[in-house]
C-alpha positions in Angstrom: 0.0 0.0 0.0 2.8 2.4 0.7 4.6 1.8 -2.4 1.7 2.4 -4.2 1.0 6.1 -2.6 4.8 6.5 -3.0 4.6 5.6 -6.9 1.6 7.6 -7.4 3.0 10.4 -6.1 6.1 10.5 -8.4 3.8 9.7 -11.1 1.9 12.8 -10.5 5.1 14.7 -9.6 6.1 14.1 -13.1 2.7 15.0 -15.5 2.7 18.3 -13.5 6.4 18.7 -14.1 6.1 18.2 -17.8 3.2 20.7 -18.3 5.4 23.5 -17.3 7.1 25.2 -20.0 10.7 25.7 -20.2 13.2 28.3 -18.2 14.0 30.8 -20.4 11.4 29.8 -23.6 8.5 32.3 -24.9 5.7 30.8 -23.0 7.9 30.9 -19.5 8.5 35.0 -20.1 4.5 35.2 -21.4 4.2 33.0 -17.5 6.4 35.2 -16.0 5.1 38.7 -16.6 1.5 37.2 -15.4 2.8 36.0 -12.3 3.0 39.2 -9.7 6.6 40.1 -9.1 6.9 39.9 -5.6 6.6 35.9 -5.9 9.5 35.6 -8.0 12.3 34.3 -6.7 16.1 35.1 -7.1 16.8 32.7 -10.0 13.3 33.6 -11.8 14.0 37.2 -11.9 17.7 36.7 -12.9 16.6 34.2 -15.8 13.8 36.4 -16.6 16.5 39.2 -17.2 18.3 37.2 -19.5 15.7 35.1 -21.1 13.7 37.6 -21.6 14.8 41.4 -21.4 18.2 41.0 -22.4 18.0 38.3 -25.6 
């Protein structure tokens, strides 16, 4: 039984994962200038400066 929670969980883990587009591409800037910038982190607003500002 615990394996199976355990599996399921990485399973899950992983289809959520892949649904999020990529660092750095057009649809994680078009993401990024949605999401409020107080909740971006260090590395977001660092990769958004060179992703996407600075190309």
């Amino acid at each position: 039984m615990k394996i199976n929670k355990i599996v399921s969980a990485i399973a899950i883990s992983l289809l959520v994962a892949a649904c999020a587009p990529e660092v750095g591409s057009e649809a994680w800037c078009a993401a990024m200038k949605e999401k409020p910038k107080g909740d971006w982190t260090a590395n977001e607003t660092m990769e958004y400066g060179k992703s996407c500002v600075f190309k």
